[in-house]
Structures are given as C-alpha cells and as structure tokens.
VOGU-3710 file (C-alpha; in Angstrom, 3 decimals, decimal comma):
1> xxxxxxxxxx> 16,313/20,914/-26,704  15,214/23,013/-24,322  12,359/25,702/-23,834  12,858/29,070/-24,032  12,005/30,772/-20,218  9,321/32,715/-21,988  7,640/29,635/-23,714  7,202/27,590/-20,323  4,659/29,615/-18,738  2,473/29,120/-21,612
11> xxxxxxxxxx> 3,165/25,350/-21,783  2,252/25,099/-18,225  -1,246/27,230/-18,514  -1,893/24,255/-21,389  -2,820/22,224/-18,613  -6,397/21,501/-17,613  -5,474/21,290/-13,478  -4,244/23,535/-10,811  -0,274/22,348/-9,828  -1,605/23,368/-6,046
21> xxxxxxxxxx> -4,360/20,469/-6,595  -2,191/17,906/-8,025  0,527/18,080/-5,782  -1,978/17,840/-2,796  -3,939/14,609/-4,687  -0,657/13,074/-4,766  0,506/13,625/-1,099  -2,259/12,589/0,161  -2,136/9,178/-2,099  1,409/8,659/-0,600
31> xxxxxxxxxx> 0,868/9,760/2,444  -2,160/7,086/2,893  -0,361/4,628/1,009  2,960/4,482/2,750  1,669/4,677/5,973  -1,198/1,982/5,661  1,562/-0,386/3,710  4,505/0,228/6,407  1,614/-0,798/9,753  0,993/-3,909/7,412
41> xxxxxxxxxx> 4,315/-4,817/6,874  5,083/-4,443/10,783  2,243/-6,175/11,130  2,910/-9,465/8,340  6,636/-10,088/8,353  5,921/-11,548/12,381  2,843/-13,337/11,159  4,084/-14,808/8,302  7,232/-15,778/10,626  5,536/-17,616/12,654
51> xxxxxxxxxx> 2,972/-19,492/10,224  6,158/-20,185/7,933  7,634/-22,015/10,867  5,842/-22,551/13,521  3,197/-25,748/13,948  -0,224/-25,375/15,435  -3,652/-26,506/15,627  -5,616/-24,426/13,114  -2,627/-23,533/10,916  -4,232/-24,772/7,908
61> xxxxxxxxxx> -7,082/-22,418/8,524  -5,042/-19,067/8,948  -3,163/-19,742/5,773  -6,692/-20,385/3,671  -7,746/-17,284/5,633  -4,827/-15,079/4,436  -5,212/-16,487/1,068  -8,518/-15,706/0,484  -7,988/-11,974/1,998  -6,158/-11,563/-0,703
71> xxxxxxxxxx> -9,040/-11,281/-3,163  -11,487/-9,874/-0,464  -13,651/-7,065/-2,195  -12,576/-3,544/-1,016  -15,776/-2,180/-1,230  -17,000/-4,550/1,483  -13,717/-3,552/3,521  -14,669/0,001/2,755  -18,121/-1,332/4,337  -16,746/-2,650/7,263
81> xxxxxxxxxx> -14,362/-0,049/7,855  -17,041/2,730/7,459  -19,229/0,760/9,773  -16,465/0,810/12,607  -15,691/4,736/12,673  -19,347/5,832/11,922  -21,247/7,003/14,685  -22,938/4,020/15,703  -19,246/1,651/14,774  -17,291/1,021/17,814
91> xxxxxxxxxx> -15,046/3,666/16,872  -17,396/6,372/16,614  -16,166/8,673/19,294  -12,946/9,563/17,298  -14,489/11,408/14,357  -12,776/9,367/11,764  -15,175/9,524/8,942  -14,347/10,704/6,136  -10,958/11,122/7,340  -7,115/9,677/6,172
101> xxxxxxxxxx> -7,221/7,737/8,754  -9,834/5,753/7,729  -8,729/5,466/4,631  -5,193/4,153/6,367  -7,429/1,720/8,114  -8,957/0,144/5,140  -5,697/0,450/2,753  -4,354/-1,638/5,702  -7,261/-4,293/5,772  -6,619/-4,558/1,919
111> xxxxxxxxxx> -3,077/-4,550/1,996  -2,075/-7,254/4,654  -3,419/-10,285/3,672  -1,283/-9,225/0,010  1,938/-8,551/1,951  1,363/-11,939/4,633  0,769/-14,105/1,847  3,773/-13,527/-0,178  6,047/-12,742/3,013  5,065/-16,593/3,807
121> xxxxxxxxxx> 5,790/-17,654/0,646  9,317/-16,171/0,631  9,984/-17,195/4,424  8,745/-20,631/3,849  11,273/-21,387/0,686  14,057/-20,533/2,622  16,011/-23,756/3,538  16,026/-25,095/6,945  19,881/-25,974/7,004  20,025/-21,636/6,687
131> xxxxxxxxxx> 17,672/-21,511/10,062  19,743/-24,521/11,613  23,129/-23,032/11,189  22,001/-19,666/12,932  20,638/-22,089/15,749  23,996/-23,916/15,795  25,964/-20,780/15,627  24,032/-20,213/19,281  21,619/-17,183/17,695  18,268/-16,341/19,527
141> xxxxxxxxxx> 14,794/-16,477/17,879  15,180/-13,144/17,021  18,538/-13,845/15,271  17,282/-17,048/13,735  14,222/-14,534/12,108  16,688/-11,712/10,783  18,672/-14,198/9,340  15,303/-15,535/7,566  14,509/-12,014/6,280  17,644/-11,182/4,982
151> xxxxxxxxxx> 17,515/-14,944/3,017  13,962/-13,885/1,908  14,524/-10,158/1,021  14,219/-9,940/-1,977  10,423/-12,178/-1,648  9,603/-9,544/0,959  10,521/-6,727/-0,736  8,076/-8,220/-3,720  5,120/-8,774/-0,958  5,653/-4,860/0,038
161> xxxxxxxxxx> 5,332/-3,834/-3,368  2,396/-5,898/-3,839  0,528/-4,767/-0,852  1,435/-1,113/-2,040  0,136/-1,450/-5,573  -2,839/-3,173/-4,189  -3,273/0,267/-1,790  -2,972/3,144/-4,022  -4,545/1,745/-7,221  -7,692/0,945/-4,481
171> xxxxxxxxxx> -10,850/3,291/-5,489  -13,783/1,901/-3,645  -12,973/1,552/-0,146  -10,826/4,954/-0,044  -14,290/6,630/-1,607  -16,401/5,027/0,826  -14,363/5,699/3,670  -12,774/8,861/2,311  -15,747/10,768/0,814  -13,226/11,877/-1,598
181> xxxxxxxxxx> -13,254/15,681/-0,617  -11,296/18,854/-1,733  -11,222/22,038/0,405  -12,666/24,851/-0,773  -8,932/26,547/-1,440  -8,714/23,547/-3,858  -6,234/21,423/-1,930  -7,221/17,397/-1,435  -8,507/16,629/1,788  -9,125/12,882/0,927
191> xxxxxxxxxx> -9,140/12,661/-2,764  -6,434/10,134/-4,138  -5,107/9,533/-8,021  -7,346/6,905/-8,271  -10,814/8,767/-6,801  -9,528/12,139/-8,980  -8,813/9,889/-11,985  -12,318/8,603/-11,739  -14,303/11,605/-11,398  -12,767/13,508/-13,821
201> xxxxxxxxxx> -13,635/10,563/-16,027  -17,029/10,931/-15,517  -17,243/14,277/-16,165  -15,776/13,633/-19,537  -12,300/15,483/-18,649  -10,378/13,038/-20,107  -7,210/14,811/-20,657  -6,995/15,563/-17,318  -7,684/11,665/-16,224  -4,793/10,820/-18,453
211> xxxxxxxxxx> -2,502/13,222/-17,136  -3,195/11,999/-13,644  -3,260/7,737/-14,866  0,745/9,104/-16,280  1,164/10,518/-12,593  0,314/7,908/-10,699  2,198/5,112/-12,878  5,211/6,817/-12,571  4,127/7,285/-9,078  4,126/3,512/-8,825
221> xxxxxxxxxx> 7,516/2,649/-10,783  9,442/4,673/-8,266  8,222/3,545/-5,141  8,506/-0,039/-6,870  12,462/1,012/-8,020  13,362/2,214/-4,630  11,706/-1,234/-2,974  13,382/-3,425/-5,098  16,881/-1,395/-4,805  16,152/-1,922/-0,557
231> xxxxxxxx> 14,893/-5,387/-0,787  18,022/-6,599/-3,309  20,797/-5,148/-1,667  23,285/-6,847/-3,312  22,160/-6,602/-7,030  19,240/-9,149/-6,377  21,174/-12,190/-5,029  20,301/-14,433/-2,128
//
C-alpha cells in the first residue's frame, strides 16, 4: 500500500539523521572503497599471474607473505600509513593527512593481499592444457593471461568482492588515517558507515547506528550482486 503524499513528510522527519549527511557518509564510503579496491585489483590480477605461473627463487616466500597480509591488523596499516603522509613520513609534503586519499592508501594496503591471495588461488586451479592450447593456438603472453582470467572469472570476481568487503567494513585504519571529520555544513569530509556507525554507538544513538548498519549491508549486497553478475557472465559457468 502506499503512503499518502501528506503522510511522507512526517515519516521522513521520524528519522534521527540529516538525508544531506547520509548521502555524503555514503559517497564518501564508496568513493574510498571503489577506488582503493579497483588500484588493488590492477595491481593483484598481474601479481597473482605471475606467482600462479611463473617459477622463481623466493616464490615460496611471496606467497607466505601475501598470505599472512591477509590477516595483517589495520590499525597497524593505519599506523604505517599515517606515518608515511604525516609531516615527518616521506610523504609529508602532499598534505594528505586526514585526507581520502589516505584513507585510499590504507584501504589499498588492506585490500591487496585479500584480492592477490584469492586471484592466485583461482589462476592457479585453472588447468594447464587451457594455458597450452592458447600457446598452441600461437597466442602471446598477454593472450595466454586473458584467456586465464576469463577461465578464473568467476574466482576473481570472488577475490574483488573480498578485498571490497574487507575495505568498507574497515574502521581503524580509515579513523586513524581519516580523522573521521564532518564539515561544519554537516556534509562527511572523511567519515565512512563504519566510523559514523561507531560513534553514534557510543553516544548511545542507537537507532541511528542501526539505520546506518541496514545502509551499509545493503550497500554491500549490491556492489557484491553487480560483481558477481560481471565476474559470471554466463550464469556462473566456467
């Protein structure tokens, strides 16, 4: 059934939040999200190409490396990420403190190792006679590698959704990098879901931390829809 034009702006003045504020919280958490999980995916698919099928010294090392990234604490990224575009960090002269930039830059830290590890895992399982035929069939490297994403879509499209629900349910490193500010015209500078979610918390506004949690699911189960529906293609199948 629906309401009656006079009825919804009453139902809407129910709410305990400004629309203005939560649509800004939730740009910004997509905005920072997308961006830091697209770089890493740029970033892993090639790495976890070449440690999927490539041999070299120390290979054993970069895969226990990338494995244990995976459960690396954020608030030590946020740490180390901090450190880097403070003032005395080696990235101090661009001002990046307290910035979504920075908070890119540690979402990215956090995500990668997530969206290497299970890229490799979905490169490495697909057959060789798959990689051999695009050889025989006189394809390049590069032709031999799209063939081995397209085998492994599905895998990869499961690493990117990892690495993007390990980004924008982070809290720690986005507050320590992100100082979790609102302008004074009440739009989010660098406050996320997750850092809104927890202060209201704290201040016992409960409600409104519900509200938000609902938000950011659903947030989660479309980008996680629209990933699968890309990464299936043709209903799921290899």
């Amino acid at each position: 059934m629906l309401l009656e034009p006079t009825l919804w702006p009453a139902l809407v003045a129910e709410f305990p939040f400004e629309w203005h504020y939560v649509r800004s919280i939730i740009y910004v958490s997509l905005y920072v999200s997308l961006v830091a999980v697209t770089l890493s995916t740029l970033f892993s698919l090639p790495v976890a190409l070449l440690v999927g099928f490539k041999e070299f010294p120390g290979k054993g090392l970069v895969t226990s490396l990338i494995n244990t990234g995976m459960g690396f604490p954020s608030v030590v990224v946020g740490l180390v990420v901090l450190f880097g575009v403070s003032n005395q960090g080696p990235l101090g002269e661009l001002n990046l403190v307290f910035t979504r930039e920075a908070m890119i830059m540690s979402q990215f830290v956090l995500a990668t190792p997530v969206v290497t590890g299970v890229s490799l895992a979905a490169v490495s399982s697909v057959e060789q006679n798959v990689r051999d035929a695009a050889f025989a069939m006189g394809g390049t490297r590069a032709d031999v590698a799209l063939v081995t994403i397209k085998e492994a879509r599905y895998g990869i499209a499961t690493a990117v959704l990892a690495g993007f629900g390990r980004a924008i349910s982070e809290v720690g490193s986005v507050l320590i990098v992100g100082g979790n500010i609102v302008g004074p015209d009440g739009h989010s500078k660098t406050r996320t879901l997750t850092t809104a979610i927890q202060l209201e918390a704290r201040q016992g506004q409960f409600e409104t931390a519900m509200i938000l949690g609902a938000v950011l699911v659903v947030l989660v189960l479309v980008v996680n829809a629209v990933v699968v529906r890309l990464g299936s293609g043709n209903g799921g199948r290899y």
